[in-house]
BAMIMAR-740393 format. One record per residue (C-alpha): x, y, z; residue number from 1; residue in one letter. Coordinates in Angstrom, 2 decimals. Last residue first. Example, Ala and Ser with C-alpha at 12.3 -4.5 7.8 and 13.67 -1.06 7.14 Angstrom:
BEGIN
{{13.67,-1.06,7.14},2,S};
{{12.30,-4.50,7.80},1,A};
***
This chain:
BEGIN
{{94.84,119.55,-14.55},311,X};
{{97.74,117.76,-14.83},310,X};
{{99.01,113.88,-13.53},309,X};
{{102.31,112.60,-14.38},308,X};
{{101.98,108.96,-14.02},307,X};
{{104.63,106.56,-15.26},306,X};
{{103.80,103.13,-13.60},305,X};
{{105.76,99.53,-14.35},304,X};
{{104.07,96.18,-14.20},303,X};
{{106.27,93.54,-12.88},302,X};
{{104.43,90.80,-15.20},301,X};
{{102.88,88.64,-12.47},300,X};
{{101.49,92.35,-11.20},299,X};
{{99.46,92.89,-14.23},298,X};
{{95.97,92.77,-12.66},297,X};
{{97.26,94.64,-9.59},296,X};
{{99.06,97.36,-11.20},295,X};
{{95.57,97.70,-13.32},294,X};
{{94.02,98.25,-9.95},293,X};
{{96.00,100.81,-8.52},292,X};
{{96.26,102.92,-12.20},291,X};
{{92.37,102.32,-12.09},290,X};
{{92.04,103.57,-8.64},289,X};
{{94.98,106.88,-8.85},288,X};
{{92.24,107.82,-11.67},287,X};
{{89.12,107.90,-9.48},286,X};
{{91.11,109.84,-7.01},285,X};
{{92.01,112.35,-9.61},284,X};
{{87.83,112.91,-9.77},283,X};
{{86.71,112.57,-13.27},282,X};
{{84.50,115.59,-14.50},281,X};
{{87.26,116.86,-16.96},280,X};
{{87.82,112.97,-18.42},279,X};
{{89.63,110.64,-18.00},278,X};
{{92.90,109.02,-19.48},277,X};
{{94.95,105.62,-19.29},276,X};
{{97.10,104.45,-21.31},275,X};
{{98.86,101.09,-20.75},274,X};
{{102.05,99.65,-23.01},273,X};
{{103.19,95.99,-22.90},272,X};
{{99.77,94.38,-23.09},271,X};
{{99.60,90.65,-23.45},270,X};
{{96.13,90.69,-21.49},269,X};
{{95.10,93.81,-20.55},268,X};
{{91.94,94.16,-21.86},267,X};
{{91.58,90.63,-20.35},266,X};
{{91.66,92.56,-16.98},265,X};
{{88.19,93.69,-17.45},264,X};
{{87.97,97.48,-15.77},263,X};
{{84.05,98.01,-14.86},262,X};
{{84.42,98.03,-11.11},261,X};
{{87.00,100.91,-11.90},260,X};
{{84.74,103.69,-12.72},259,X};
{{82.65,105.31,-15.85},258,X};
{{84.65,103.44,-17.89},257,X};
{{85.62,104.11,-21.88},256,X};
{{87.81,101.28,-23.46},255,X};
{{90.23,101.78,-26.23},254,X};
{{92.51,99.73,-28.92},253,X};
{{94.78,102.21,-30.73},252,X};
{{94.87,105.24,-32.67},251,X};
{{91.75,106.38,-33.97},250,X};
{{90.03,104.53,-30.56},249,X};
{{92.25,106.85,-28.76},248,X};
{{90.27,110.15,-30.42},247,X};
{{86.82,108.33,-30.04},246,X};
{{87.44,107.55,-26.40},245,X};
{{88.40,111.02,-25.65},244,X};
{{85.75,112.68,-27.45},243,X};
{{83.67,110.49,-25.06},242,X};
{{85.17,112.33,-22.24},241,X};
{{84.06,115.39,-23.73},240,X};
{{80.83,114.96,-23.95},239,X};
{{80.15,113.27,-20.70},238,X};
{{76.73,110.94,-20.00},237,X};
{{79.04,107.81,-20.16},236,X};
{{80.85,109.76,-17.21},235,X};
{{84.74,109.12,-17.32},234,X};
{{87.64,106.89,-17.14},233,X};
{{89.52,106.17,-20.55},232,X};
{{92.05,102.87,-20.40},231,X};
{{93.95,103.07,-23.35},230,X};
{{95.24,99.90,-24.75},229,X};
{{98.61,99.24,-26.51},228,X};
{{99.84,102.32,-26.20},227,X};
{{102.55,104.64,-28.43},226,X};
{{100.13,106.35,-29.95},225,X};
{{97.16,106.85,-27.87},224,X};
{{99.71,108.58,-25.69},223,X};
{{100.15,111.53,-28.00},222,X};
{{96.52,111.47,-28.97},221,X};
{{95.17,111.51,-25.63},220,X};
{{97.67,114.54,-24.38},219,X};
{{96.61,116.60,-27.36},218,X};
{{92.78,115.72,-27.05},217,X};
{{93.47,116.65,-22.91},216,X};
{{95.22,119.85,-23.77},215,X};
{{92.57,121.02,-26.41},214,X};
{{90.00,120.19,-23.90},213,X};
{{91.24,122.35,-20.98},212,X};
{{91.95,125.23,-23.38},211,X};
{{88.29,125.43,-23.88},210,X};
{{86.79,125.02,-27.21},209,X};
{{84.81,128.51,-28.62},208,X};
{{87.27,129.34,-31.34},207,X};
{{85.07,131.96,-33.13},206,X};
{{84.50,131.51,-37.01},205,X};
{{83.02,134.42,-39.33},204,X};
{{82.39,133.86,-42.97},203,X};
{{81.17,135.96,-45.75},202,X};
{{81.98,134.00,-49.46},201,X};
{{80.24,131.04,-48.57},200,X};
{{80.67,127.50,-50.18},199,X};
{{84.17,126.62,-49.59},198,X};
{{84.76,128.46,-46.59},197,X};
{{81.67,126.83,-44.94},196,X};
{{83.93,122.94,-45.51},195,X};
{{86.91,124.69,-44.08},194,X};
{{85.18,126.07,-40.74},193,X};
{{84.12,122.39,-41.05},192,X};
{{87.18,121.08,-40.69},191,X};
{{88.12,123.24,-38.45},190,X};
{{85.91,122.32,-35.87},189,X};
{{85.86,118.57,-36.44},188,X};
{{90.16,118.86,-36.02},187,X};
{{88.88,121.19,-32.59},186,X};
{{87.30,118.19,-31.18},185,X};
{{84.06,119.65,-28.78},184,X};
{{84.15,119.69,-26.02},183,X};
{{83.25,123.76,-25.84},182,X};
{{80.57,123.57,-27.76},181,X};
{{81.48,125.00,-31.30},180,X};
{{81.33,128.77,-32.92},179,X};
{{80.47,129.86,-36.73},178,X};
{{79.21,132.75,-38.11},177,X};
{{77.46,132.48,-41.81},176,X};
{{76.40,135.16,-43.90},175,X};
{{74.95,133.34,-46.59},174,X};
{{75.38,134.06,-50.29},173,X};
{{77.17,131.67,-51.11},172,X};
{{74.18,129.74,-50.55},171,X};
{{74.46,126.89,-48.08},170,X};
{{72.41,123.69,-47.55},169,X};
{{73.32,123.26,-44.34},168,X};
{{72.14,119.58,-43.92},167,X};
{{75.14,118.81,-46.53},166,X};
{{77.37,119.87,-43.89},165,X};
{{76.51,116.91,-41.30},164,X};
{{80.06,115.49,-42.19},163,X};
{{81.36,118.55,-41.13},162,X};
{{80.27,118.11,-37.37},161,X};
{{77.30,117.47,-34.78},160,X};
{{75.17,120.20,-36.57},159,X};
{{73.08,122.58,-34.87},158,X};
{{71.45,125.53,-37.33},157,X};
{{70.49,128.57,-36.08},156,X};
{{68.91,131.68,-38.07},155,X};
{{68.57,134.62,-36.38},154,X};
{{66.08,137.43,-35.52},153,X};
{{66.39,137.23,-31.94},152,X};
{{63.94,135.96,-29.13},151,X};
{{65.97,133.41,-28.19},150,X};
{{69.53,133.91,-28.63},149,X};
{{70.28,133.42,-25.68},148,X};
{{68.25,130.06,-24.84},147,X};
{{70.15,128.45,-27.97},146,X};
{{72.98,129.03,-26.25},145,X};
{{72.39,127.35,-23.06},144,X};
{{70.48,124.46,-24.89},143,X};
{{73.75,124.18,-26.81},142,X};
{{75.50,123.74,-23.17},141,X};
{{72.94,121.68,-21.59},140,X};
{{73.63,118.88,-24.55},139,X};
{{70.05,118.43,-26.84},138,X};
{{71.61,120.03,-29.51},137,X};
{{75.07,117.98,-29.69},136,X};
{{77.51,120.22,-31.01},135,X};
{{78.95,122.63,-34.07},134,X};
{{77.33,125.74,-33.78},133,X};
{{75.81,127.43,-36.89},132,X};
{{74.36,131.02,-36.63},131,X};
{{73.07,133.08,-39.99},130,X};
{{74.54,136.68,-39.69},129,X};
{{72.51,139.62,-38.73},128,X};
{{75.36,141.58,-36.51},127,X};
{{73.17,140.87,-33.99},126,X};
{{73.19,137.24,-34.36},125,X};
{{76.61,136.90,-34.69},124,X};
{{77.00,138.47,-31.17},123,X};
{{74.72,136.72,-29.39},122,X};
{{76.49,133.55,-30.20},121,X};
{{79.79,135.69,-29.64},120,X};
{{78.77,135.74,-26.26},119,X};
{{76.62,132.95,-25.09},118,X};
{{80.13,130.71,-26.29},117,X};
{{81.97,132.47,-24.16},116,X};
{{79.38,131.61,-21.40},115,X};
{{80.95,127.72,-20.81},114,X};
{{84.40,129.56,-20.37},113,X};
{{82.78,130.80,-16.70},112,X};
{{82.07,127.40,-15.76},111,X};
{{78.36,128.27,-14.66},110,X};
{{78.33,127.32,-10.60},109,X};
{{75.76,130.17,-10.34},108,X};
{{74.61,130.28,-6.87},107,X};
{{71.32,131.71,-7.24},106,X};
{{68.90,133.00,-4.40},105,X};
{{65.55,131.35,-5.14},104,X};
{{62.34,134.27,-3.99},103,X};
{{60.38,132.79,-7.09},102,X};
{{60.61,135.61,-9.02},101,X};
{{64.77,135.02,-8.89},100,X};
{{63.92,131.11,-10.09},99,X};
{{61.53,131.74,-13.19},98,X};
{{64.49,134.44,-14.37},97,X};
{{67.50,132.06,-13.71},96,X};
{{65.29,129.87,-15.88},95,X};
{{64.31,132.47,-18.72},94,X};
{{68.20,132.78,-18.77},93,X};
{{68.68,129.42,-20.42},92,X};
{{70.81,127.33,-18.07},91,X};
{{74.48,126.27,-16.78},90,X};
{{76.42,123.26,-17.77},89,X};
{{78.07,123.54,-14.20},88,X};
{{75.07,122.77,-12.34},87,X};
{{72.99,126.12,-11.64},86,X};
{{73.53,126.11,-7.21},85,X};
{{70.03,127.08,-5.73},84,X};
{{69.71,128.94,-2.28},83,X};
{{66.96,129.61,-0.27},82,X};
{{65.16,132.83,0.06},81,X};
{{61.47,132.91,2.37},80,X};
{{59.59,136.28,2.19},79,X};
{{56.20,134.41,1.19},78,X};
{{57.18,130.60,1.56},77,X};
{{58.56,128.87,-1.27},76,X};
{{57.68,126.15,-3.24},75,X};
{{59.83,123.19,-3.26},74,X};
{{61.75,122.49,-6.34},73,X};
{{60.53,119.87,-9.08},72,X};
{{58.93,122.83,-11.58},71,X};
{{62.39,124.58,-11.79},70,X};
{{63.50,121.61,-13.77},69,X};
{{65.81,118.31,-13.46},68,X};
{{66.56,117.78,-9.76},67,X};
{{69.58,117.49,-7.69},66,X};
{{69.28,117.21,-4.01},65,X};
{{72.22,117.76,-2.37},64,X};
{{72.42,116.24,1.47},63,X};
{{75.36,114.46,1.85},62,X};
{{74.16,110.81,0.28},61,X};
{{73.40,113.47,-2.69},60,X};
{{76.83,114.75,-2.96},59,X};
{{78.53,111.04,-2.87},58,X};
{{75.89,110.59,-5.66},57,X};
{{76.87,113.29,-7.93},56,X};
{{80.30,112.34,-7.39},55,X};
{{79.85,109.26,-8.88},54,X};
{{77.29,109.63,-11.82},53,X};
{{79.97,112.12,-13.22},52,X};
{{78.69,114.65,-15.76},51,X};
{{78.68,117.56,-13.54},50,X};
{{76.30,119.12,-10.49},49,X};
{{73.46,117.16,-12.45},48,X};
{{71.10,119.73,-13.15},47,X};
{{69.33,122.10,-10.74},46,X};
{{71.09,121.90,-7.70},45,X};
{{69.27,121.90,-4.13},44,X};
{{71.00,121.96,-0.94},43,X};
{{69.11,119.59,1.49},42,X};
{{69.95,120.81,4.37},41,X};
{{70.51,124.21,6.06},40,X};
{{73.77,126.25,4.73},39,X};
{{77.05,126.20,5.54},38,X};
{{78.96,123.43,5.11},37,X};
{{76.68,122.35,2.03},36,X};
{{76.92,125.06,0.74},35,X};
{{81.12,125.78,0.76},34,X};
{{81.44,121.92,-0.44},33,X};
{{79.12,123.04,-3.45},32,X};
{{80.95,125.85,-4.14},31,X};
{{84.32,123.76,-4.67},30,X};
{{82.58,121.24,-6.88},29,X};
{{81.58,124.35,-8.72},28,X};
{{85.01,125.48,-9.21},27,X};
{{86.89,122.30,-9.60},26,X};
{{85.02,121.29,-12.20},25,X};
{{85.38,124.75,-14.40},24,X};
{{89.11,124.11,-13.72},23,X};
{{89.51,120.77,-15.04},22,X};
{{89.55,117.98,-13.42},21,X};
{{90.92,114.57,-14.77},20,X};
{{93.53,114.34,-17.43},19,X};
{{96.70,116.11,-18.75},18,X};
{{99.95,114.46,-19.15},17,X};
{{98.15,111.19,-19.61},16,X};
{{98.45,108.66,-17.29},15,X};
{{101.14,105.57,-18.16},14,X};
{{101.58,102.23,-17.56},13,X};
{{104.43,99.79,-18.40},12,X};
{{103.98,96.42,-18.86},11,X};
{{107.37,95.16,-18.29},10,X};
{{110.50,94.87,-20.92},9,X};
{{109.63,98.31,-22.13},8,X};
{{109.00,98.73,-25.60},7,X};
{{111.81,101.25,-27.15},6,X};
{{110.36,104.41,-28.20},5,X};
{{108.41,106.01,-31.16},4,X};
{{105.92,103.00,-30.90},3,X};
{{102.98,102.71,-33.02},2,X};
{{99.45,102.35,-32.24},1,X};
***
């Protein structure tokens, strides 16, 4: 942490310029409220709706059942359609398939940048190059793309980041095309686009990270910074919001919550500068409760607040 400007006199603390919601989020949350206001209870949701234990409990005490496989879900009567809503993550087409022969209508609540990935995934595989794809395999959104390119002659490697290179083993040779979960840090990202430039002498790369993640890293870093503390609100389950964490803890001391029960005012002990983040599954609410409650832990020191909220 260092400090560009003056220290304020009082605590001062300060959202980042872009945290919270992000559009994918907003979407399917928004389709959800639609089904459940008009169509007979429960509403079912394969997956988690989004990485946020909270909100996918205030949607089950109204009605949404989310369950893990196409194997959990009621069976149907002959001639009956229901309606399923595909979590935000989405799912390997052989799913959607299982569900439409089942007589399941599909709401797809896909974030719509989540399939860019599918694309050039299935693109690089046609044009016979060897796939690599920077992410967590067992994350929804690998399992997405892995379940496109099923079925065609490709090689696919998942490797968390560069310093997985090694695991490669690379020929220069190789074809190699290149694309990242969408979460993912774009430094890792181009660092190992560098790293497969060094050993291969054909090389495709595809910026698959959303826009929404590339504002909230920026945002993170800049206030990392000049704070003390940075107070990161998210999903322990989320991707990205753990790519927050890791990009304050770079800079400063951090703490990741999944809500504000869990803040610990001795974090903010002797602290003249408070961050505070989330990530693209945290509600704004959730947010406004931590800023609340960390004015409350700090009020014998006249805490100020700078919030300037974007999605």
């Amino acid at each position: 942490m260092s400090h560009e400007t003056a220290l304020p006199d009082k605590p001062l603390i300060e959202i980042a310029s872009s945290a919270g919601w992000c559009f994918g989020v907003e979407r399917i949350v928004d389709l959800a409220e639609k089904l459940l206001a008009s169509e007979p209870l429960p509403i079912y949701c394969l997956g988690e709706l989004i990485h946020n234990p909270q909100e996918v409990k205030r949607f089950e005490a109204r009605g949404m059942v989310f369950v893990k496989s196409v194997n959990e879900l009621p069976a149907l009567k002959s001639g009956e359609t229901r309606k399923i809503l595909i979590r935000a993550h989405g799912v390997v087409p052989q799913v959607k398939q299982i569900l439409e022969k089942r007589g399941w209508e599909i709401i797809d609540g896909t974030c719509p940048l989540v399939t860019i990935p599918h694309q050039f995934a299935k693109k690089i595989a046609e044009d016979g190059y060897r796939l690599v794809i920077m992410g967590h395999e067992e994350h929804p959104e690998i399992q997405g793309i892995l379940g496109e390119v099923q079925g065609l002659k490709v090689r696919v490697d998942v490797i968390p980041g560069p310093e997985a290179i090694e695991q490669l083993k690379l020929k220069a040779s190789d074809r190699v095309g290149l694309i990242s979960q969408t979460t993912h840090p774009y430094e890792k990202f181009a660092q190992l686009i560098g790293e497969v430039l060094k050993r291969c002498l054909e090389v495709r790369a595809y910026n698959t990270i959303c826009q929404a993640t590339f504002d909230r890293q920026d945002a993170i870093r800049e206030l990392a910074q000049k704070s003390d503390v940075v107070i990161v609100i998210g999903g322990f389950k989320s991707s990205n919001t753990a790519r927050l964490a890791e990009i304050a803890e770079a800079y400063t001391e951090s703490h990741h919550i999944e809500d504000v029960s869990e803040l610990k005012g001795e974090w903010l002990q002797g602290k003249k500068w408070i961050g505070i983040s989330a990530g693209a599954s945290t509600p704004h609410r959730c947010i406004e409760e931590v800023k609340e409650r960390i004015a409350q832990l700090t009020a014998g020191t006249g805490a100020q607040v700078s919030a300037h909220v974007s999605g």
